[in-house]
C-alpha positions, 0 to 999 in steps of 0.5 A: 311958754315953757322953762326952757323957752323962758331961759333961752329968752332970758340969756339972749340979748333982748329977754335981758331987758324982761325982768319978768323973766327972772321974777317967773324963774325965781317964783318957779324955784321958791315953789319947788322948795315950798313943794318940798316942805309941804311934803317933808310936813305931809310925812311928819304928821302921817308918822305923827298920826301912825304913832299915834294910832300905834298899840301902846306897848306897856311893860307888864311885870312878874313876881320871881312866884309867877314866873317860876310856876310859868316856867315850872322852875325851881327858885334855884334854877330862876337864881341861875337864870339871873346871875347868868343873865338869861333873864333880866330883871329889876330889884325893886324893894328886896323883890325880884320882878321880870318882864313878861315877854322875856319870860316868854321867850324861855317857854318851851 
């Protein structure tokens, strides 16, 4: 019998009296539910999984040296490009160094 079947049943006077009834209609709604969560797991643990398998992107450094003879720049030209913020860096220890894909970006 189908859900319809088992509503019309259960809202006439004699399927009042069918617990049954009610016990199929609320199992029926609990599965949906624990459908739904199954799936919401299923597709946490593939983004899990995907991330996971994902290249490890590391932030590879340059010397302000490396990065001047990259770029074929003059250490003033490089001093430019920091104070105007055309490339970002990190000051670590009195030495200059900056990310490689932002160097990259200025290649011709």
């Amino acid at each position: 019998m189908n859900q319809q079947g088992l509503l019309r049943d259960f809202n006439n006077e004699e399927g009042a009296d069918r617990p049954e009834l009610l016990m199929i209609l609320a199992m029926r709604r609990e599965l949906q539910v624990l459908g739904k969560a199954v799936k919401d797991i299923q597709r946490a643990m593939n983004e899990k999984e995907n991330a996971a398998n994902a290249p490890e992107k590391r932030l590879v450094r340059m010397s302000s040296t490396e990065v001047t003879k990259t770029l074929k720049i003059s250490n003033r030209t490089l001093y430019n490009y920091r104070r105007n913020g055309t490339l970002r860096y990190t000051k670590i220890g009195g030495k200059y160094l900056y990310n490689t894909e932002d160097v990259e970006k200025l290649l011709p």
